[in-house]
C-alpha positions as CSV (number, residue, x, y, z in Angstrom):
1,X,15.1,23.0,13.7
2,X,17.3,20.8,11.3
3,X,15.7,18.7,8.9
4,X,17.6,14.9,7.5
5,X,16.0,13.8,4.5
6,X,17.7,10.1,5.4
7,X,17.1,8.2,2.4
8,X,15.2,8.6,-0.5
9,X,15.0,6.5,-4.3
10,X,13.6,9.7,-6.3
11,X,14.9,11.1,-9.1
12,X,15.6,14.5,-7.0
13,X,14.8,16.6,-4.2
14,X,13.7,20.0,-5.5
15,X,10.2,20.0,-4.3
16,X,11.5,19.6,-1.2
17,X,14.2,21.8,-1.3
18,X,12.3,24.6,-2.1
19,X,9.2,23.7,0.6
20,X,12.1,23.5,3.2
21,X,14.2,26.7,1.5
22,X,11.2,29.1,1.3
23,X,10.5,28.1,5.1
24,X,13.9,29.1,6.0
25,X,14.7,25.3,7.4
26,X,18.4,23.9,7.5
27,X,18.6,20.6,5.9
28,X,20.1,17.9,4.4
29,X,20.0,14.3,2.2
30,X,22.0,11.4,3.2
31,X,21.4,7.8,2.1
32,X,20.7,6.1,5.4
33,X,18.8,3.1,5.7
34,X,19.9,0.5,8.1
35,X,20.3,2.0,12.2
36,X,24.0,2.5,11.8
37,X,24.0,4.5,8.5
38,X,21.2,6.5,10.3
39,X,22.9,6.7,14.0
40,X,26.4,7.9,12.0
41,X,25.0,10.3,9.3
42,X,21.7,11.6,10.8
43,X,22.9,12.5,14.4
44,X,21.6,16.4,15.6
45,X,19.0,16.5,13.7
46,X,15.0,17.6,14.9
47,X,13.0,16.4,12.0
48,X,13.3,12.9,9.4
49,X,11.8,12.5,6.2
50,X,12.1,8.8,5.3
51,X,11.6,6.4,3.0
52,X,13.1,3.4,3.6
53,X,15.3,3.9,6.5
54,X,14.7,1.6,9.6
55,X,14.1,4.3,12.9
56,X,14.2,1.6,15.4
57,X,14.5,2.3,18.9
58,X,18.0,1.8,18.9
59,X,18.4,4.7,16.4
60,X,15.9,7.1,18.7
61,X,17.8,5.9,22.0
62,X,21.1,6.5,20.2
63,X,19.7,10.1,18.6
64,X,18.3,12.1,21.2
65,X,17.4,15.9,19.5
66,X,15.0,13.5,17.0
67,X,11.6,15.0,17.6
68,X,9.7,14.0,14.5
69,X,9.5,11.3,11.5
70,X,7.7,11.5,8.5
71,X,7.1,9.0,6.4
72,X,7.5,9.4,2.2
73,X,4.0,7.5,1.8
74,X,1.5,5.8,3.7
75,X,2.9,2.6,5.7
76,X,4.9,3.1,8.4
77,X,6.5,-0.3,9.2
78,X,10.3,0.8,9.4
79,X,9.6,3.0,12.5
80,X,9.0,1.2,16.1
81,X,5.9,3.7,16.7
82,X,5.7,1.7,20.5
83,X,9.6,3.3,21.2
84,X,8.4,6.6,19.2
85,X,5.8,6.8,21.9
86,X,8.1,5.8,24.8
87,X,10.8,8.2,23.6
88,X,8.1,11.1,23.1
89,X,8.7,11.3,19.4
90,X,6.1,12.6,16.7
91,X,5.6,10.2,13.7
92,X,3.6,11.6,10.4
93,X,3.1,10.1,7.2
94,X,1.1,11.3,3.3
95,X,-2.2,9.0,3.8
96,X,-3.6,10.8,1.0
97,X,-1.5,10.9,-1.7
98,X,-2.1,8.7,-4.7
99,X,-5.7,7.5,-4.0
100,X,-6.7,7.4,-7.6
101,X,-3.3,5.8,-9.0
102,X,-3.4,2.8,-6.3
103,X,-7.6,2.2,-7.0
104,X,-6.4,2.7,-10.9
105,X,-3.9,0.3,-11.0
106,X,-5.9,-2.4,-8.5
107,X,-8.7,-1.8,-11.4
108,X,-6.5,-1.8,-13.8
109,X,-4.7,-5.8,-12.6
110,X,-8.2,-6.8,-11.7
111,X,-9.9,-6.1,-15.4
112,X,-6.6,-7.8,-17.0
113,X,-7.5,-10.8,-14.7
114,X,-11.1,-11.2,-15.7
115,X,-11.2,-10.2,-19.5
116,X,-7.9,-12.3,-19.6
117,X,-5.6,-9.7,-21.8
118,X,-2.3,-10.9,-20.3
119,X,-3.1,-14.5,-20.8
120,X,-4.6,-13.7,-24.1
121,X,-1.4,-11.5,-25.5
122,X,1.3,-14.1,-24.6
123,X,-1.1,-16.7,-26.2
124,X,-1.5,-14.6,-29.7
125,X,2.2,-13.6,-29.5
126,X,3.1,-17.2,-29.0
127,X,0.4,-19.3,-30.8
128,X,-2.3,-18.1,-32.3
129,X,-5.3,-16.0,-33.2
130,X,-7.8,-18.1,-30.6
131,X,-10.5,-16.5,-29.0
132,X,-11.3,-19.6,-27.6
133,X,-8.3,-19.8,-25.5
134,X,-10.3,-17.1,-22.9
135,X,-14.0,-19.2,-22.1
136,X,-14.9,-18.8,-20.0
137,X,-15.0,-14.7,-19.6
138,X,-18.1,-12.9,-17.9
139,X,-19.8,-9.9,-18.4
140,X,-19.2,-7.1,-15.8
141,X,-22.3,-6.6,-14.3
142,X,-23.3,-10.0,-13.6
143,X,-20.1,-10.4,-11.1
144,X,-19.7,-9.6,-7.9
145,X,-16.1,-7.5,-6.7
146,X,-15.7,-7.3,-3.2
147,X,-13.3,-4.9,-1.8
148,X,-11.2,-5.9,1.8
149,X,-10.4,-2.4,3.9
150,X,-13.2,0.4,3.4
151,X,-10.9,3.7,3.8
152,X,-9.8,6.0,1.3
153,X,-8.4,3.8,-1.0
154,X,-11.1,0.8,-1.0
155,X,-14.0,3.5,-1.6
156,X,-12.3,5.6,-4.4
157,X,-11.7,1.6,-5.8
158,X,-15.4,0.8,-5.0
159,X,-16.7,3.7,-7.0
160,X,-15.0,2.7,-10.0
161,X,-15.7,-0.5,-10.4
162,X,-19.5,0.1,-10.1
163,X,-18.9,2.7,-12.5
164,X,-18.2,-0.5,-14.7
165,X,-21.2,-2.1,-13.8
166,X,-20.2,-4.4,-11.0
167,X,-21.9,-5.3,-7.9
168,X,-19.7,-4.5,-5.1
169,X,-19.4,-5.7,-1.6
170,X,-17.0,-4.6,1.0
171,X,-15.3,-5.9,4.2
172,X,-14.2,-3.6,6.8
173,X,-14.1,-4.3,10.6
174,X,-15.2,-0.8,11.9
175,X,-18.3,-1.0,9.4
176,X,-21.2,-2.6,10.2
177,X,-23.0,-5.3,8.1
178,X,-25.4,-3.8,5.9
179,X,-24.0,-0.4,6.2
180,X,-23.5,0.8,2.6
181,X,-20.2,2.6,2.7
182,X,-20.4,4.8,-0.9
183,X,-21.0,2.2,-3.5
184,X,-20.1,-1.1,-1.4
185,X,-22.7,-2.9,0.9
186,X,-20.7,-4.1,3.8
187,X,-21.1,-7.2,4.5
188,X,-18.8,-10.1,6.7
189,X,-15.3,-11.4,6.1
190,X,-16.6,-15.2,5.2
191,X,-19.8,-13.6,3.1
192,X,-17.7,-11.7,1.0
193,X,-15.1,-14.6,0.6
194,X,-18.1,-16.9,-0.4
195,X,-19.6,-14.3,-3.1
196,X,-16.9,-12.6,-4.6
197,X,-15.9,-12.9,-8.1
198,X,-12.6,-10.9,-7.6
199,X,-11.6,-9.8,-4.3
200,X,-9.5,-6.5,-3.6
201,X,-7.5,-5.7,-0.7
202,X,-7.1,-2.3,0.6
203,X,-6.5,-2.7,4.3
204,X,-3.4,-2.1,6.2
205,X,-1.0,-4.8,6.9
206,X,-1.0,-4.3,10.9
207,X,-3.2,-6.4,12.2
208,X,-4.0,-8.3,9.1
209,X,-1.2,-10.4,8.4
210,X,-1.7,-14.1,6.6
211,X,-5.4,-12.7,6.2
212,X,-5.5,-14.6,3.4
213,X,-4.2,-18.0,3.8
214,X,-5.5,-21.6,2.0
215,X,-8.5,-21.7,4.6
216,X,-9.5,-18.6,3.2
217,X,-9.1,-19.6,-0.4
218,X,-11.5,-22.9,-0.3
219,X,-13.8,-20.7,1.0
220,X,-13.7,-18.2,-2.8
221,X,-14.8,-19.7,-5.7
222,X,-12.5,-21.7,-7.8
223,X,-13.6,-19.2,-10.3
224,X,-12.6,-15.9,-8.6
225,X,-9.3,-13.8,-8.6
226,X,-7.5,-11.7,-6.0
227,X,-5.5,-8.6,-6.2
228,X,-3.4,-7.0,-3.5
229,X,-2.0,-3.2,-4.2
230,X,-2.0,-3.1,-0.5
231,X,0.6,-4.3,1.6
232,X,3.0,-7.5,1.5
233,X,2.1,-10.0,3.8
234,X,-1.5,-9.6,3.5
235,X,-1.5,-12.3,1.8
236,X,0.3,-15.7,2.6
237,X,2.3,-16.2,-0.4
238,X,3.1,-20.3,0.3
239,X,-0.5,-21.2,0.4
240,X,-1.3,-18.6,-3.0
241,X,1.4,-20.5,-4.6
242,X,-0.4,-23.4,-3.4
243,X,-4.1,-22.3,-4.3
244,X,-2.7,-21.2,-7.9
245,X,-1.2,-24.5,-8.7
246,X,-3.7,-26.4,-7.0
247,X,-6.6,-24.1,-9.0
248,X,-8.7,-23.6,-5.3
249,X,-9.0,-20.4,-7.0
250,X,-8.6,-18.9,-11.1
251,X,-5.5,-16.1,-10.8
252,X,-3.8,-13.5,-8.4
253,X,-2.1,-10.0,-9.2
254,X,0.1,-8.6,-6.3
255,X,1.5,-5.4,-6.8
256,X,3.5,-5.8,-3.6
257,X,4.8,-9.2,-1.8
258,X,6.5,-9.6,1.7
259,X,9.4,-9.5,1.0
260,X,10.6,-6.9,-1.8
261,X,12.0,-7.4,-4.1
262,X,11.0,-10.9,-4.8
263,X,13.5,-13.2,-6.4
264,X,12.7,-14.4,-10.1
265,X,13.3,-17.7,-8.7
266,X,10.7,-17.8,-6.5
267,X,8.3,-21.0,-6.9
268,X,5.4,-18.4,-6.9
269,X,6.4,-16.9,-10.1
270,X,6.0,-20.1,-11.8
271,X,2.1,-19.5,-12.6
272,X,0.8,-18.6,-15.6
273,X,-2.0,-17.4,-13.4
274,X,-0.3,-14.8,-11.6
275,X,0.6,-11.3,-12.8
276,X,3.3,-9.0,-10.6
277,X,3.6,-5.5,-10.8
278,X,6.9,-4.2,-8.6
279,X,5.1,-2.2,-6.1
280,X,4.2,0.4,-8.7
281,X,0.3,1.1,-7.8
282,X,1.8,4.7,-6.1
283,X,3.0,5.7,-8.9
284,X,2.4,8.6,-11.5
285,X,4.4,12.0,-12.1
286,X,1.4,13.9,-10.3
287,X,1.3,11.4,-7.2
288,X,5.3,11.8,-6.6
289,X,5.3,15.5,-6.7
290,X,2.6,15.4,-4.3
291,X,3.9,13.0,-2.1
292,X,7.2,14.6,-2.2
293,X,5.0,18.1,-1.2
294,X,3.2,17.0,1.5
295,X,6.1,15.6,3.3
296,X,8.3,18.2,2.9
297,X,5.5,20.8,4.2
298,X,4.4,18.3,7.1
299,X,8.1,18.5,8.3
300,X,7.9,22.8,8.2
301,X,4.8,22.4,10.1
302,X,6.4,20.5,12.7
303,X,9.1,22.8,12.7
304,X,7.2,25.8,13.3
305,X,5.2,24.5,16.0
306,X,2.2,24.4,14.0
307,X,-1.0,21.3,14.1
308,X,0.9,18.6,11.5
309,X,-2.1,17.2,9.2
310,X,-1.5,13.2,9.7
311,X,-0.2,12.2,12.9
312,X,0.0,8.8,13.1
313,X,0.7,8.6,16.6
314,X,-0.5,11.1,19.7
315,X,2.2,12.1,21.8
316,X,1.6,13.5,25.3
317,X,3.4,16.7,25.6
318,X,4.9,16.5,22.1
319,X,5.0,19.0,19.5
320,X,1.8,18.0,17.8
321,X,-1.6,20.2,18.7
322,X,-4.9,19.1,18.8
């Protein structure tokens, strides 16, 4: 089978070259990303590992030897998965990789938020040596984080933050109320809007779009804080802007928005309030190499007719085995 790595922003492709090498596997990089780049550089080929490139139905209609897409990373909102399933075609992704960086770096924007470092550094770079500047701050253990989306991610987040001290509630439809899911007691969407402190959201964007919109936000405290290292369009970025300016709640982090990248511009970036990290909660040196890995191997599983690890879809007389 022939492999097309279509598109990829990494430094290089040795991992993958020598997963794909050491299984014997023809294959090849091109820097595809809308249908017509793919259609015109990808055609013949059995197998895509993709990052950003856009596997419509158009481009599986158009390529018809395309058995298999795996995703570089966990989302897989560039590929029509209703079309993969019409057209019979396997799509994969890494669920798995970079667990601890994304919890890390969700941790890591919420703790700015509540002990106030990035207000407090551009304040004592700017104007003085203040402490005062930060009241109110609270201790740890007398707030209450509650964590949207109870799968990998939100649990490895969960355990953390009670390692710190704090209470922690969690959200997730398939859980019941008052299930404890690790370290967070699962409790409903409007209780955990009502007692949250600082809210974090590790749910996938299908079927949660606009979750979080301004009737949402009356319903936190004006003192509590959000933080999505999720997906973009979780939250409704017009009515954040809104709540921010409005102070219907205290701060936001967003380590990815709707629409990437956002322009400087953008009335949203006006708040002091809000801190923005470029989609960056992925990342570390380990995670990439991993990432990088498991796709590579995914697509030499496929190829050999062996069980993939993450389908994403089930196909019905397709390649993968139960």
């Amino acid at each position: 089978m022939k492999v097309i790595i279509t598109d990829c922003d990494h430094e290089n492709i040795d991992i993958e070259t020598k997963v794909l090498s050491d299984a014997g596997i023809e294959f090849k990089l091109t820097c595809a990303r809308t249908e017509d780049e793919v259609i015109e550089q990808c055609a013949g080929a059995d197998i895509f590992i993709v990052q950003y490139a856009n596997i419509s139905e158009k481009v599986m209609k158009a390529l018809p030897e395309l058995k298999y897409v795996v995703r570089y990373g966990v989302g897989v909102d560039t590929v029509d998965l209703k079309a993969a399933a019409e057209y019979g075609i396997q799509v994969g992704n890494v669920p798995d990789y970079g667990m601890n960086e994304v919890a890390d770096h969700a941790l890591a924007l919420l703790l700015m938020m509540l002990r106030k470092t990035d207000q407090m550094n551009r304040f004592t770079k700017t104007t003085g040596w203040d402490y005062t500047q930060a009241i109110p701050i609270r201790r740890f253990s007398e707030q209450t984080v509650g964590v949207v989306g109870l799968g990998r991610i939100g649990r490895n987040f969960a355990e953390k933050a009670a390692a710190l001290g704090f209470r922690v509630i969690g959200y997730d439809p398939m859980v019941n109320q008052g299930e404890r899911i690790g370290n967070a007691e699962a409790v409903s969407f409007q209780e955990l809007l009502k007692q949250s402190d600082a809210v974090s959201l590790h749910c996938p964007a299908d079927g949660n779009q606009n979750l979080f919109d301004m009737e949402a936000f009356r319903v936190m405290k004006d003192s509590a804080v959000i933080v999505n290292a999720a997906r973009g369009g979780i939250i409704n970025e017009e009515d954040l802007d809104r709540a921010l300016k409005e102070k219907v709640i205290a701060g936001a982090a967003l380590d990815c928005m709707k629409s990437e990248p956002m322009m400087p511009d953008s009335s949203i970036f006006e708040n002091e309030n809000l801190i923005v990290t470029p989609h960056m909660a992925w990342y570390s040196e380990e995670a990439a190499m991993e990432l990088k890995r498991k796709a590579a191997e995914e697509a030499v599983r496929f190829a050999k007719g062996e069980a993939i690890h993450y389908p994403v879809n089930r196909i019905e007389g397709g390649r993968y085995h139960e």
